[in-house]
N, C-alpha and C positions, 0 to 999 in steps of 0.2 A: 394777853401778854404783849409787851410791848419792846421794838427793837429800838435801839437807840441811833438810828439811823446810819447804822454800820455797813454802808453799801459793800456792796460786792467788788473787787479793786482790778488792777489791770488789766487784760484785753476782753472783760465781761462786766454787763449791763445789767443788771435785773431789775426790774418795773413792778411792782403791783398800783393795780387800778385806784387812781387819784387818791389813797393817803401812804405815803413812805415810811409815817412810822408805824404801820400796822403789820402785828406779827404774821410771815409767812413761813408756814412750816404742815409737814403731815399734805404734801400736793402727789394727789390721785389723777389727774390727768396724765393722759397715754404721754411718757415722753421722747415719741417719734423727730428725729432729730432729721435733717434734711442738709445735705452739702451742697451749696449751689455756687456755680460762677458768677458774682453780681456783673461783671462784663457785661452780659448779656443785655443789663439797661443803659449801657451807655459806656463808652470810656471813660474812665477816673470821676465815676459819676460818684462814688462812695467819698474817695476823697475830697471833691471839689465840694460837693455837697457839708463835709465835716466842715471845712474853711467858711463857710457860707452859713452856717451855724455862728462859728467862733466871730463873725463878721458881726453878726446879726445883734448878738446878745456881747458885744464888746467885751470878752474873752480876752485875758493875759493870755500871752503866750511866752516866751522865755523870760527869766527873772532878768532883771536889769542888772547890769554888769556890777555896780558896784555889792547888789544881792549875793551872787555868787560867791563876789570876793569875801565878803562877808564871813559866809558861809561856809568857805571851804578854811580859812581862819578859826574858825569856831571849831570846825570839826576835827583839827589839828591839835585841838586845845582843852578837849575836856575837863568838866570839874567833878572830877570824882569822889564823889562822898568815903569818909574815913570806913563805916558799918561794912563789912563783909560776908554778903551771904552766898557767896559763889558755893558754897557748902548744902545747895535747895540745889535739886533735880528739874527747872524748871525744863518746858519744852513749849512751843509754840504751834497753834494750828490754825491755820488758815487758808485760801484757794491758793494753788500750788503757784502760779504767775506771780505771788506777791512778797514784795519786798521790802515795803513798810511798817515791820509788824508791830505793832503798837502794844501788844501783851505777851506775856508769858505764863503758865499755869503752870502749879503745884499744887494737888490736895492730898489729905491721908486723914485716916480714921485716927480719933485721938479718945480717951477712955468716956468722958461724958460727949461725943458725938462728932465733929470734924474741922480739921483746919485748913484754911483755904487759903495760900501762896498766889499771890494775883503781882507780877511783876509791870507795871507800865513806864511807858519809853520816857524820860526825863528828858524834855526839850529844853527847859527853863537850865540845864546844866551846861547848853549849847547858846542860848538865845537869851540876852540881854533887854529889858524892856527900855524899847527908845531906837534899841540898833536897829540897823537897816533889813535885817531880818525878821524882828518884829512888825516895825511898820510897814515890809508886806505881806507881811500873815494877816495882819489886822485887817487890808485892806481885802484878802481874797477870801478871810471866814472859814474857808474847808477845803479841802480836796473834790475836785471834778471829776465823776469818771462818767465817759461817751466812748463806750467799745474801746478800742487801742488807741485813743488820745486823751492821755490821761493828764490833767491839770494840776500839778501839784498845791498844795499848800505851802512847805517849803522846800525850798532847792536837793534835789537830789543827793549832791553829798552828805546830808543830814537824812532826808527821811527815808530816803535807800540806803543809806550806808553807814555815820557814825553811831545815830541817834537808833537806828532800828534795832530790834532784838535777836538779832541774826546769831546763827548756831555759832559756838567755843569762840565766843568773843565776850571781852570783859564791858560791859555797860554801864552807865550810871542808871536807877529806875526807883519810880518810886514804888516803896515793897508793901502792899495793903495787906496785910495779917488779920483774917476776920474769923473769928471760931464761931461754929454753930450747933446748936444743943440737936439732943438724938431726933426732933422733929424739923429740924432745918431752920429752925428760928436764929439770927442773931441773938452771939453773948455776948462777944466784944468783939469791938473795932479798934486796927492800930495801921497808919502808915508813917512809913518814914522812910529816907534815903539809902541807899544801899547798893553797892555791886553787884549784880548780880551776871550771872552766865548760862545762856538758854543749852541745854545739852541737844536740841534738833529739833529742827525744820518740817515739821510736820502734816499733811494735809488731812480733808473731811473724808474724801472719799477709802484712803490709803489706812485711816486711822477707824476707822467703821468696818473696811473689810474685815483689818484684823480681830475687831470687837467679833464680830458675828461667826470668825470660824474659831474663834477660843485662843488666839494666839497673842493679846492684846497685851499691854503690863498692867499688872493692875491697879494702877492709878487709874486707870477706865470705870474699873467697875466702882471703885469710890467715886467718879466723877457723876456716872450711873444715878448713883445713889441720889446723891447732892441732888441732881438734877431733877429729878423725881421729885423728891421732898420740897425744892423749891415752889416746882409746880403745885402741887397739894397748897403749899403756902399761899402760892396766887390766887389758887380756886377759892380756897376760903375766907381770901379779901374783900372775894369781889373781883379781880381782874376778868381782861377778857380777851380772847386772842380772836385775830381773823386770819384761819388758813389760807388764804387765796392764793391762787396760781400764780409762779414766779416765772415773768420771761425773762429770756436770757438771752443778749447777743453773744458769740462768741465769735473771734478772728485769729484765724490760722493761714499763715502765708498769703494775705489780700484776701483771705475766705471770708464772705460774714455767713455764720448760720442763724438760725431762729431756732429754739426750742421752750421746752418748760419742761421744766426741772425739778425734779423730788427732793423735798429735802432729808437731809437724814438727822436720824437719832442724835447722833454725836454732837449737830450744831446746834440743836435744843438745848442738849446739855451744860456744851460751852456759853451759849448768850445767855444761860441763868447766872452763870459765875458774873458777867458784864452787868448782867442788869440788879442782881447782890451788889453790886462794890458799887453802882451807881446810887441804891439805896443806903446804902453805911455811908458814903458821901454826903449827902445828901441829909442823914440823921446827925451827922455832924455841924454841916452847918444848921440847922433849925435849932439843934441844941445851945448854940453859939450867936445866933440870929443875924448870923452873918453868910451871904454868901451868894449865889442863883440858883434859882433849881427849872428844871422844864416840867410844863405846867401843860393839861390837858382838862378844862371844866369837864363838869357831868355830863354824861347827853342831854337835852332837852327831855322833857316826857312825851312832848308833842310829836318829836322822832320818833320815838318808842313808839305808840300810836299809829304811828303811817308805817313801820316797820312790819307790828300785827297785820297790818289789813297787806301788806305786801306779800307776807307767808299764808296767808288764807287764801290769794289768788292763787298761790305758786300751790295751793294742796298738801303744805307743812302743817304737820299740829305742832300749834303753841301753849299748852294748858296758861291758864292764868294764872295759874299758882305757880309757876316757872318763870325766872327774873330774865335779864336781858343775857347776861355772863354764860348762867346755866342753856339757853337756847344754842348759844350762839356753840356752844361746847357740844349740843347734840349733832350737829350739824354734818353731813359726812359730804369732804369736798369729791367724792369719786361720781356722785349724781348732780346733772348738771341742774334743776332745780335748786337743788343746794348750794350750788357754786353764786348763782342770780342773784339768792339770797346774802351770800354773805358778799357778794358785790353792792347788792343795795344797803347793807347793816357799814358803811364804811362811810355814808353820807352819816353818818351821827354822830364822830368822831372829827369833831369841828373845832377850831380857836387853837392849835397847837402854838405856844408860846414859851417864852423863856422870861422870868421876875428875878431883878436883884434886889438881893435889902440889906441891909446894916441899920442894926438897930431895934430896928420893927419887924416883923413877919409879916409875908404879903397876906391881901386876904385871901385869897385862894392858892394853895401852896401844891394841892393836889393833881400827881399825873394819874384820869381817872381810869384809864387802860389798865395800867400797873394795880389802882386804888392805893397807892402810895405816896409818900413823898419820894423825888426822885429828882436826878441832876444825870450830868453830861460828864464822865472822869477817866474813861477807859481807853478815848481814842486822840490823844493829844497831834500824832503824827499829821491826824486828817481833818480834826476839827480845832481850831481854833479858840472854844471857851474850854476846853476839859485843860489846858496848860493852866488855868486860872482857876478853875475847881480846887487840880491837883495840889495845887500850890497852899490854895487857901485850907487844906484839909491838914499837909502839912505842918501846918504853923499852927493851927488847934489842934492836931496830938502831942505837938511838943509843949501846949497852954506856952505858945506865945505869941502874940499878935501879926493880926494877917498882915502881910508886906504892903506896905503903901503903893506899892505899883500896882497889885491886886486891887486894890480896894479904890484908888484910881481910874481904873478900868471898867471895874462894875455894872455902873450905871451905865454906860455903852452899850456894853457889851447884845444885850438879850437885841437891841435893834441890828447892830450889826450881824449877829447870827441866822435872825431872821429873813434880810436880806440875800444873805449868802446860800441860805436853806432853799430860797423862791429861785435864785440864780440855779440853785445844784437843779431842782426840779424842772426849770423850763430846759437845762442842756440834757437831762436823761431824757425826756420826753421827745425833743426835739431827734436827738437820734436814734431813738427808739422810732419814730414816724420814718426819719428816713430809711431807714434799714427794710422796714415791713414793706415800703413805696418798692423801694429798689429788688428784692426779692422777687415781689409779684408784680412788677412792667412788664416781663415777659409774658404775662398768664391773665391778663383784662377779657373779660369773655368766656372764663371758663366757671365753673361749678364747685364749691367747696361745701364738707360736710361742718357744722356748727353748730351753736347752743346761743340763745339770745339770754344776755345777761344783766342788760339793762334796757328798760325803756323810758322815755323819757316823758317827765313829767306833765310838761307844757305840750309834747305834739306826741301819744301812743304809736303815733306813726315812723318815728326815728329811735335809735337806739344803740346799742353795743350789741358785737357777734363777737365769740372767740371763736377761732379758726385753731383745732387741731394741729393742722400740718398743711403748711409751713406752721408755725406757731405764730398769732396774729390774733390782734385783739383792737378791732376797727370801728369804725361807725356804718350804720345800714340802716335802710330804709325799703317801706312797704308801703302801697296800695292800701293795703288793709290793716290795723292793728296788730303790732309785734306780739309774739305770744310770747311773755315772758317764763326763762325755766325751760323753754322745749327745745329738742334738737330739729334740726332746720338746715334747706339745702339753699346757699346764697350765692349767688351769680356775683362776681368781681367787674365793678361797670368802670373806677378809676385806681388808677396804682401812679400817679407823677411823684419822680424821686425829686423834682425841681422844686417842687411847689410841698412836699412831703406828706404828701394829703393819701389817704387809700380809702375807698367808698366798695361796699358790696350794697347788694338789692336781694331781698325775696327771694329768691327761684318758686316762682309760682308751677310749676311745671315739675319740677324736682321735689318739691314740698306735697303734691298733689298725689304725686305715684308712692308715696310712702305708707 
């Protein structure tokens, strides 16, 4: 399965190991959480360190004054479409800090199988192509998030406030109506403009409790359902998911913590509804042969091949008669052999890109995670092409021609995205190393327990440690070849939050007495 690169939003970070769009979900690592005073490496060393980021990688920082004006004009002004479905139970879920909510959800059981209410935020009712709001969206591609300095895409009066889908307020959105036969397959697809009104603010954790002691509404268990069947849908694509361990900065009053985080049920359920309406997208425009979609080739075979001989080091049986999807689905991340594993199976998920066409169909259309055709449509607030998906999906269910600013756009766009994707990845990264640097400057010299999860190809002598607690996921090195797959005791030899670099070593001493 595949996330649509729906980061985590306001004062939290989450990381998996070098690919963003691989799905993390079902994380079995212990999630031992740690409060620490980062003071302790420095004065204002977390902030000065953020600024030094933002320096480095030439980072906007406040919208230009006439942006704002723009914007706060715009959001004075809405275009309220005529269709009134304030009459749907919609409600919203997502990590409780956030304010941008980009969706709203409604399903229910209907007599040949179910109907799925998927509300998204209507920018294009707010933002004008050409305005000064536009051309700096265009310019930033997506929303930044680095722990509690968050980058918007557009000006806050908009994505925090008119445009978002905030509880008992009237919004403009666009309403994707997708029915799904009693196996969860698409029957039809419909979006169009609409009022609509989120009845509440919802979050994962708040909305799981109540699933699990029986107190939930039962839109849950229809949601359940869905969610289930989608997945079945995936299995038998072809898709294929990587559970991998999710780090997470989180900031409470100048705290930064480190942990890794479980995911739950509920967010399974919800990203299928996202990754549905990205595929009815998506089947719209192919049908139409107009449009972009995000594109992931096959893996290589040759990958596959260094994959096997990785799982026969590691003491995994692969029968041969078992594909890549079906393995990767045995795989249980609570064993850290397992976890190595699906660290190494995320080098094979390579070329992530975005194709526009009009006219013609690319030759390669397929995202091959998903095994789908598949687009970008769900998060207009934070990404920058889902305004022009939305738009262009619009105007073929009403069979009328995509808007000339769309189709303007187009060809742009997939480089632009691209750009702004490598931009979002070096700032997560970036302060993901500081945070782990600054954490452990006080503690250079001492012993941590781990699991080696990668090694590397060119020298078996350098590799990846994840570090339980703190939650830390570094580079290290040995004397001797890294045993990959095994738990392992590693000494901390650098932690500089200046330089953002953290280095462990072997504990050959620690490793011995085991």
């Amino acid at each position: 399965m595949y996330i649509p690169e729906a980061l985590p939003r306001t004062a939290v970070v989450v990381r998996t190991r070098k690919h963003r769009m691989t799905s993390r979900k079902d994380l079995s690592v212990p999630t031992t959480t740690r409060r620490i005073h980062v003071q302790a490496a420095g004065d204002n060393v977390l902030t000065e360190g953020m600024q030094q980021i933002q320096r480095e990688l030439k980072l906007p920082d406040a919208f230009p004054p006439e942006v704002e004006a723009a914007a706060a004009r715009a959001a004075a002004q809405p275009r309220l479409p005529e269709l009134d479905r304030t009459d749907i139970s919609f409600v919203t879920i997502d990590p409780p800090e956030s304010m941008d909510l980009d969706q709203a959800l409604h399903v229910e059981h209907i007599d040949n199988g179910y109907r799925v209410h998927y509300a998204i935020a209507d920018v294009a009712a707010f933002v004008t192509a050409g305005d000064a709001v536009d051309i700096e969206a265009n310019r930033r591609g997506e929303t930044l998030y680095g722990a509690d300095a968050k980058i918007p895409l557009h000006p806050k009066v908009l994505s925090e406030g008119a445009t978002s889908l905030l509880p008992d307020q009237l919004r403009p959105a666009l309403l994707w109506t997708i029915e799904l036969d009693t196996a969860g397959a698409i029957a039809t697809i419909d979006v169009r403009r609409a009022r609509v009104k989120s009845r509440a603010k919802l979050d994962y954790a708040g909305v799981q409790q109540r699933i699990d002691t029986g107190n939930a509404d039962p839109m849950w268990t229809v949601l359940r359902e869905i969610g289930e069947l989608r997945k079945q849908c995936e299995q038998a694509r072809g898709g294929v998911s990587l559970p991998l361990p999710e780090q997470e900065i989180r900031v409470d009053n100048g705290q930064w913590t480190l942990s890794f985080r479980a995911r739950l049920a509920v967010e399974d359920w919800n990203e299928q509804i996202s990754l549905l309406t990205g595929m009815a997208a998506a089947q719209l425009m192919v049908q139409a042969k107009v449009g972009l979609l995000r594109t992931l080739p096959e893996p290589d075979p040759r990958d596959i091949a260094r994959l096997r001989i990785t799982a026969k080091a590691l003491g995994i049986d692969w029968p041969d008669a078992t594909n890549y999807p079906d393995f990767i689905r045995s795989l249980d991340p609570s064993k850290d052999a397992h976890v190595a594993m699906l660290t190494t199976s995320t080098t094979v998920l390579r070329g992530a890109g975005y194709v526009a066409f009009n006219g013609t169909l690319p030759a390669q259309p397929m995202q091959s995670a998903i095994a789908a055709e598949y687009t970008h449509a769900t998060a207009p607030l934070r990404r920058l092409v889902d305004r022009y998906t939305g738009e262009a999906c619009i105007a073929l269910c009403a069979k009328q021609p995509v808007p000339d600013w769309v189709l303007a756009a187009l060809p742009g766009l997939p480089a632009t995205m691209q750009a702004s994707g490598h931009r979002a990845s070096q700032y997560e990264k970036a302060v993901l190393d500081l945070a782990e640097a600054a954490v452990l400057a006080p503690r250079v010299g001492e012993s941590f327990a781990g699991a080696i999860v990668e090694v590397s190809g060119a020298d078996p002598h350098k590799g990846v440690v994840i570090v339980r607690d703190p939650a830390i996921e570094a580079s290290v090195s040995s004397t001797s070849p890294l045993p990959l797959g095994a738990d392992v005791t590693v000494k901390l030899i650098e932690a500089d939050p200046i330089k953002r670099v953290t280095r462990f070593e072997l504990d050959v001493s620690g490793n011995e007495s085991q």
